[in-house]
DSSP file (Angstrom, degrees, kcal/mol; ACC not computed):
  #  RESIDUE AA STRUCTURE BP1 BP2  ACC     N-H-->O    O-->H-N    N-H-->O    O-->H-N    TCO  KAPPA ALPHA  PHI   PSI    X-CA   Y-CA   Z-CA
    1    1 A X              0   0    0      0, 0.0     2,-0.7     0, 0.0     3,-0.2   0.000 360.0 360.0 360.0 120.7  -15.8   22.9    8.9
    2    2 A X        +     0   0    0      1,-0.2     3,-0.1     2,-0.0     0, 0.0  -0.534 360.0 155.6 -45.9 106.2  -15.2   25.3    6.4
    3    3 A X    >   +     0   0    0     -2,-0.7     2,-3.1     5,-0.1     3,-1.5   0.729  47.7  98.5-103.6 -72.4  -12.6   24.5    3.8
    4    4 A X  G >   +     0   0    0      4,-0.5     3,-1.3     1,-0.3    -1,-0.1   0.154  68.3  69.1   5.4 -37.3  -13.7   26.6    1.0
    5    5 A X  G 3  S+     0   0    0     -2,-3.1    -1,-0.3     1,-0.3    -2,-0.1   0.830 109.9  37.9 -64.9 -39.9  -11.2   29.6    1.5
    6    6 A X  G <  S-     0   0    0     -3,-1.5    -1,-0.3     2,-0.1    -2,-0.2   0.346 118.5-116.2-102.0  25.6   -8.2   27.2    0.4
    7    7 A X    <   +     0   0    0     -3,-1.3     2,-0.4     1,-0.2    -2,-0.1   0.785  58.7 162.8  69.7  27.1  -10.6   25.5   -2.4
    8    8 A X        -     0   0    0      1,-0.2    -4,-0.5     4,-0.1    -1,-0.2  -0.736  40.7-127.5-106.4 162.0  -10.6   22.1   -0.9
    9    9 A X        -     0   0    0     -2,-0.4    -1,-0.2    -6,-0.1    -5,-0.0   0.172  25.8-122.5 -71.7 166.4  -12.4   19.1   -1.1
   10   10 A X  S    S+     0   0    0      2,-0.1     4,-0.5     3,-0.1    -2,-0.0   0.713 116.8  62.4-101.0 -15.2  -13.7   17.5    1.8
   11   11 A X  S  > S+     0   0    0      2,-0.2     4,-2.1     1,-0.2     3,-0.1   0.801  99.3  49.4 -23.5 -64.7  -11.7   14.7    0.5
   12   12 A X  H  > S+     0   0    0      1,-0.2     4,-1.0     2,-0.2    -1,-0.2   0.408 108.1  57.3 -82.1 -12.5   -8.3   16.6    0.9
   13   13 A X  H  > S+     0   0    0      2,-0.1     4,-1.0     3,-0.1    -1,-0.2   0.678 107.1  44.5 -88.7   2.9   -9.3   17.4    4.4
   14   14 A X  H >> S+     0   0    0     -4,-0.5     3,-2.3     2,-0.2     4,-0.8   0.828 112.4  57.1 -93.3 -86.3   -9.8   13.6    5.3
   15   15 A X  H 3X S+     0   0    0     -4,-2.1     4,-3.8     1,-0.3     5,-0.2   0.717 116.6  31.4 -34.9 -47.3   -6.3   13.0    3.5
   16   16 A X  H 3X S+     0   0    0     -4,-1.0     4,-3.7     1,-0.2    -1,-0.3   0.940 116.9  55.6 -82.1 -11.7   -4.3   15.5    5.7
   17   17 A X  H <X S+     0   0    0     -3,-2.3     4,-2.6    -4,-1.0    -2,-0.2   0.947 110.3  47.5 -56.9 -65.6   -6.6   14.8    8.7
   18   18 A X  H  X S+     0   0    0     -4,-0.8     4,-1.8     2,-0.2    -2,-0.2   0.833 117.4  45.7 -39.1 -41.8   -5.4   10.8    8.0
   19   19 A X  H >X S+     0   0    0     -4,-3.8     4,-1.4    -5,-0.3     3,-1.1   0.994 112.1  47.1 -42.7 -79.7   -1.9   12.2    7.8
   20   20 A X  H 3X S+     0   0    0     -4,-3.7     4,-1.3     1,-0.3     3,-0.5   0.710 115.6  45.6 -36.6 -48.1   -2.2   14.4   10.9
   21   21 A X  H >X S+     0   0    0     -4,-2.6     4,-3.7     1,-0.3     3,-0.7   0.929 109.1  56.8 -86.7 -43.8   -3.7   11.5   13.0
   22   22 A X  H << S+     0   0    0     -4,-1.8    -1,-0.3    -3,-1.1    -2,-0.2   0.696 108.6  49.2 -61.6 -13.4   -0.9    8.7   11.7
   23   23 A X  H 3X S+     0   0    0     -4,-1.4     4,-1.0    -3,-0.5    -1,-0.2   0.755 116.1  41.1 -97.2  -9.2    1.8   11.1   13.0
   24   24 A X  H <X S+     0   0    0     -4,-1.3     4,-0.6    -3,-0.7    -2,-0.2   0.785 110.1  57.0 -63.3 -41.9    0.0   11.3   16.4
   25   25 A X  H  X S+     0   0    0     -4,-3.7     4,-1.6    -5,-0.2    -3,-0.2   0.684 109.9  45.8 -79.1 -11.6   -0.8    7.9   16.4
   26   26 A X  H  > S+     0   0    0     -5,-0.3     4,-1.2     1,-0.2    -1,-0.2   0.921 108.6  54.6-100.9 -24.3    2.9    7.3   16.1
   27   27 A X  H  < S+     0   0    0     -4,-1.0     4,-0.4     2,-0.2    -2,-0.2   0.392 107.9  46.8   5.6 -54.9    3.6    9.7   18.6
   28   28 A X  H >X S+     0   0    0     -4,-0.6     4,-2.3     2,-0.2     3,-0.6   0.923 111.3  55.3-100.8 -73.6    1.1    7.8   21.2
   29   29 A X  H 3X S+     0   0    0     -4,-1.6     4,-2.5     1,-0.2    -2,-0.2   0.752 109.7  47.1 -33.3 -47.8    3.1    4.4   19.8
   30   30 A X  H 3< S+     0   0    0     -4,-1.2    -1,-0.2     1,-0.2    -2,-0.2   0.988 116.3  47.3 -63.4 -45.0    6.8    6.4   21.0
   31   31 A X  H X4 S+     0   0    0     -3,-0.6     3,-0.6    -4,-0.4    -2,-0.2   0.919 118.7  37.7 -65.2 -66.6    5.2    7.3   24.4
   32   32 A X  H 3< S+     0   0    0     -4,-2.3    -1,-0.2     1,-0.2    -2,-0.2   0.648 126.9  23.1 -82.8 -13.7    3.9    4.3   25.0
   33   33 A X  T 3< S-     0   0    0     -4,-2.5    -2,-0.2    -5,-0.1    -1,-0.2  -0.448  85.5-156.8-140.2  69.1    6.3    1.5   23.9
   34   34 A X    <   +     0   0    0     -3,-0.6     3,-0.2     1,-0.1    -3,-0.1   0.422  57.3  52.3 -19.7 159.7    9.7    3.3   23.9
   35   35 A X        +     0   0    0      1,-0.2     2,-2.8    -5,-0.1    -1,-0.1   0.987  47.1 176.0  64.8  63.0   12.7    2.4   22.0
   36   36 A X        +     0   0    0     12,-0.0    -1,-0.2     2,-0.0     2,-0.2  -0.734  27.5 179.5 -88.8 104.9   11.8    2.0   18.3
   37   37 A X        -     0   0    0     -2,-2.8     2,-0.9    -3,-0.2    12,-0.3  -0.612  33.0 -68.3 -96.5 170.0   15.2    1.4   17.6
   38   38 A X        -     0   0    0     -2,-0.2    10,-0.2    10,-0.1     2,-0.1  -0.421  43.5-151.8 -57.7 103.2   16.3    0.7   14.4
   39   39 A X  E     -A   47   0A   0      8,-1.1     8,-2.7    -2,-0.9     2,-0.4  -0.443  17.8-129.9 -69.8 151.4   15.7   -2.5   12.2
   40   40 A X  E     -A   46   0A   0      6,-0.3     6,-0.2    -2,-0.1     2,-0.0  -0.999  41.1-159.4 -72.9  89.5   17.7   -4.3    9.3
   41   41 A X    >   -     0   0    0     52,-0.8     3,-2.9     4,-0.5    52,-0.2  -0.031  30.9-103.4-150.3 148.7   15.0   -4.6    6.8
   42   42 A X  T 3  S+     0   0    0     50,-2.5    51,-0.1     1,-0.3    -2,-0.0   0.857 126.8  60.9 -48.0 -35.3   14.6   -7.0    3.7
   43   43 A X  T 3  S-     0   0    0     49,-0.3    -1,-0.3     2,-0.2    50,-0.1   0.532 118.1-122.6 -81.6   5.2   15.6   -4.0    1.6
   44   44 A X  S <  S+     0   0    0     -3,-2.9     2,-0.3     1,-0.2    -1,-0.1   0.821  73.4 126.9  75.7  40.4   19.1   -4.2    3.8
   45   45 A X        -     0   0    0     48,-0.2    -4,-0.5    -4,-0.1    -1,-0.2  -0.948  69.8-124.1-125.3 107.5   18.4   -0.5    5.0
   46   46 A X  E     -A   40   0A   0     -2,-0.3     2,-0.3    -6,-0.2    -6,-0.3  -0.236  40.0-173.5 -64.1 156.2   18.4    0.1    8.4
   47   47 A X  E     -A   39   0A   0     -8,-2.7    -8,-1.1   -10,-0.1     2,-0.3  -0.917  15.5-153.3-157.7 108.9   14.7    1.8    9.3
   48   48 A X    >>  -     0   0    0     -2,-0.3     3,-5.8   -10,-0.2     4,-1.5  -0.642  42.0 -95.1 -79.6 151.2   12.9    3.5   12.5
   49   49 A X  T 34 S+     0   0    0      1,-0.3     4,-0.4    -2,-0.3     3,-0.4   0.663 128.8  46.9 -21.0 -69.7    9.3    3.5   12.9
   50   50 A X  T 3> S+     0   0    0      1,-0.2     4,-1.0     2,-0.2    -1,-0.3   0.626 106.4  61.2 -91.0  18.6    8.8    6.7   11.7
   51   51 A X  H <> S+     0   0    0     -3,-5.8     4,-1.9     1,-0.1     5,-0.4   0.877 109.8  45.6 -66.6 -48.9   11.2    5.9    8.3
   52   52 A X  H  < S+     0   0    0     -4,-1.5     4,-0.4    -3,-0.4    -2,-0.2   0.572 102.6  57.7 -83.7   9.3    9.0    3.4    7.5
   53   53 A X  H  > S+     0   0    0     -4,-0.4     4,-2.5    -5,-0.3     5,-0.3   0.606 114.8  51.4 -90.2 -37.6    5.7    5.7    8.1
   54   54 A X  H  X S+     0   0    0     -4,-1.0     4,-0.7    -5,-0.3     5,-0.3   0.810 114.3  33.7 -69.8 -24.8    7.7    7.8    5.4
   55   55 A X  H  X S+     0   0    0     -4,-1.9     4,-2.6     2,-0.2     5,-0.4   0.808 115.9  54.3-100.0 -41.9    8.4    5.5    2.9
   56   56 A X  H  > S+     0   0    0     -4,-0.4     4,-4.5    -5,-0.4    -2,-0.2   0.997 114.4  47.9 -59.2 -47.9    5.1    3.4    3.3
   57   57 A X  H  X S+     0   0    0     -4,-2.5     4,-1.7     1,-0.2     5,-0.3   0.909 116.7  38.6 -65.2 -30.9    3.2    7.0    2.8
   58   58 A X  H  X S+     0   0    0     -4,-0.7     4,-1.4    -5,-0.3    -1,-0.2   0.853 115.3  57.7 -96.0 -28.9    5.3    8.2   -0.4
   59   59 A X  H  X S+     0   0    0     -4,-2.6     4,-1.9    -5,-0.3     5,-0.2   0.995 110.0  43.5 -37.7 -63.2    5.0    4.4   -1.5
   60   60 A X  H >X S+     0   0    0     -4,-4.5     4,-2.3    -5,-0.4     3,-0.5   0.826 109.4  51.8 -65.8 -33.7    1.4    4.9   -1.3
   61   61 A X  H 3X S+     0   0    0     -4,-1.7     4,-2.0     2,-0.2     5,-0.2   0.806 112.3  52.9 -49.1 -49.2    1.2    8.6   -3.1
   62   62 A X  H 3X S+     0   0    0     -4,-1.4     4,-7.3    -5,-0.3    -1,-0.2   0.901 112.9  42.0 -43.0 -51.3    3.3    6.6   -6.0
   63   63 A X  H <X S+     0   0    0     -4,-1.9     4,-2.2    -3,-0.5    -2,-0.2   0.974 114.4  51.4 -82.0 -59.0    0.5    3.7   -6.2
   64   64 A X  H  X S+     0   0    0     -4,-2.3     4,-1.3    -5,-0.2    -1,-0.3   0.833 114.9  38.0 -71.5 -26.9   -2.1    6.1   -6.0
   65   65 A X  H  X S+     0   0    0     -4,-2.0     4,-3.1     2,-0.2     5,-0.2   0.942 115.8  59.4 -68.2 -54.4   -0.7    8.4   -9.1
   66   66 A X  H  X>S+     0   0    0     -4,-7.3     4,-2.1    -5,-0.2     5,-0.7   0.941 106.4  43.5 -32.5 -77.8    0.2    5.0  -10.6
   67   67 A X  H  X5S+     0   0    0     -4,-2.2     4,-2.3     2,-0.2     3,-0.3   0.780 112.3  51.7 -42.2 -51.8   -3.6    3.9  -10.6
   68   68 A X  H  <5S+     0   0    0     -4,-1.3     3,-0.3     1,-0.3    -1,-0.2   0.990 114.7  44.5 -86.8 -74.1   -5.0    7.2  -11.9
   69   69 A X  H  <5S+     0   0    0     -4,-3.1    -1,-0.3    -5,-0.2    -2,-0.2   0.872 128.3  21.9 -30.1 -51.0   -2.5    7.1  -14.8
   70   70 A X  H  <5S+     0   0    0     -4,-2.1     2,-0.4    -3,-0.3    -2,-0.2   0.498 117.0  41.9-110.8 -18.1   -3.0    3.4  -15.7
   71   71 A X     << -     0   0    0     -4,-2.3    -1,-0.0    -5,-0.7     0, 0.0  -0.925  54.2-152.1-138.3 164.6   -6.2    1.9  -14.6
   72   72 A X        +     0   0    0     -2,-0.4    -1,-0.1    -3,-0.0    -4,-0.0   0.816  59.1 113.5-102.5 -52.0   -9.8    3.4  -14.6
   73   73 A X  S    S-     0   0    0      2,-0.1     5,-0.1     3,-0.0    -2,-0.0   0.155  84.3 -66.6 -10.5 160.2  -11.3    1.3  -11.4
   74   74 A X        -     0   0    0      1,-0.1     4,-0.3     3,-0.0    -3,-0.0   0.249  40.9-126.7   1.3 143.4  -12.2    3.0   -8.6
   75   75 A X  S  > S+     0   0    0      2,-0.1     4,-1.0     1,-0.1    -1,-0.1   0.402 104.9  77.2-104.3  19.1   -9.4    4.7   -6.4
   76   76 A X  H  > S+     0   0    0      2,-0.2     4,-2.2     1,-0.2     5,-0.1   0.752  89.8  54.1 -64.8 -29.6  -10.6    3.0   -3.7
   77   77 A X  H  > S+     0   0    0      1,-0.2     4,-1.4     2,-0.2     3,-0.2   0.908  99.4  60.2 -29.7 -58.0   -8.8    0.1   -5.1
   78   78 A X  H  4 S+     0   0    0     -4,-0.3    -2,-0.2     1,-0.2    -1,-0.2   0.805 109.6  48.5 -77.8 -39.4   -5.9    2.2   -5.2
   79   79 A X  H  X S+     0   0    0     -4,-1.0     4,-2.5     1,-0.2    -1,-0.2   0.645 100.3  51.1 -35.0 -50.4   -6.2    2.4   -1.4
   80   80 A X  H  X S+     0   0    0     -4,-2.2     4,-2.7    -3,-0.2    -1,-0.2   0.870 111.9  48.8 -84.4 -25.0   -6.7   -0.5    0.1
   81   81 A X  H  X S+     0   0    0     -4,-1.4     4,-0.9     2,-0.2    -2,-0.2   0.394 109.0  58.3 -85.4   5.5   -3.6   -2.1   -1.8
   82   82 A X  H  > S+     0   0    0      2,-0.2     4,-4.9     3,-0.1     5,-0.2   0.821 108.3  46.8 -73.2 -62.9   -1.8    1.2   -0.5
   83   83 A X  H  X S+     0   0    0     -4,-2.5     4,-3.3     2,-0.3     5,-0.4   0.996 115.5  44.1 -43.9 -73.5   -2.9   -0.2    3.1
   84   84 A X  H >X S+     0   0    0     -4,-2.7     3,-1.6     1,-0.2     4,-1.1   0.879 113.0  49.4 -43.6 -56.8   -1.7   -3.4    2.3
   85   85 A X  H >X S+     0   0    0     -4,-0.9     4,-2.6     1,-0.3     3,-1.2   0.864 111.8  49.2 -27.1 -70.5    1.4   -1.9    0.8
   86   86 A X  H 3X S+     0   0    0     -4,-4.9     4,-1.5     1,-0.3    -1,-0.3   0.778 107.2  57.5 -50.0 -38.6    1.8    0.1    4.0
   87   87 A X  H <X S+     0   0    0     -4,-3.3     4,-1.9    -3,-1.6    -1,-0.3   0.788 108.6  45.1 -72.0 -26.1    1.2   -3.2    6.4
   88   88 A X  H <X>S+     0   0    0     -3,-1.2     4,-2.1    -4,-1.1     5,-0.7   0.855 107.1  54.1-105.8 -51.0    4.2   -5.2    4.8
   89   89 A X  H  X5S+     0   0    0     -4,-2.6     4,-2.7    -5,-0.3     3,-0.3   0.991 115.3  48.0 -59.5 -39.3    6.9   -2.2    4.8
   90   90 A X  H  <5S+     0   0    0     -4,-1.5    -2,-0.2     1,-0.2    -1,-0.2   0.945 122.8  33.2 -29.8 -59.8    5.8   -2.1    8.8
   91   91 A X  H  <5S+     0   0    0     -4,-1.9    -1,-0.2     1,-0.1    -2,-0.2   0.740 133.6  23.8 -74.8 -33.7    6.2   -5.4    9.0
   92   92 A X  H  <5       0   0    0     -4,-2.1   -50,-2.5    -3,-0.3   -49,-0.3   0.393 360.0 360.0-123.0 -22.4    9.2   -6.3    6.5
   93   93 A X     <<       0   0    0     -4,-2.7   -52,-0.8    -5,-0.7   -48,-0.2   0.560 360.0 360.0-110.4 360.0   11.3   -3.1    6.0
């Protein structure tokens, strides 16, 4: 696949590619187990599936700007505690 004409990375085509496929994949999720109704969350905000695919993803954009500002490691770091991050609003918000 070409990217080159909009100057991207093959990197930033995995990122929107990951997007593209988590909003299918939630998609798949509606289809197949109906009724994500709304939860009452620790944060005492009520939240449907795909609220909390929105907040866990701009959570994770936060963490990842965070890391590149503050710490030098890897950003794979910054990833997998994004993923975690991601698992516990699922689970918790």
């Amino acid at each position: 696949m070409d990217l080159t004409w909009m100057a991207w990375t093959w990197q930033t085509g995995t990122f929107f590619c990951v997007i593209a496929l988590m909003i299918a994949g939630m998609a798949v999720w509606e289809w197949a187990r109906p009724g994500g109704a709304p939860r009452h969350g620790v944060l005492g905000l009520d939240t449907t599936r795909g609220d909390r695919l929105f907040v866990s993803l701009l959570g994770s954009a936060y963490i990842h700007l965070g890391w590149l500002a503050f710490m030098t490691g890897p950003l794979w770091w910054a990833t997998l505690i994004s993923v975690v991050f991601a698992v516990a609003v699922f689970r918790w918000v």
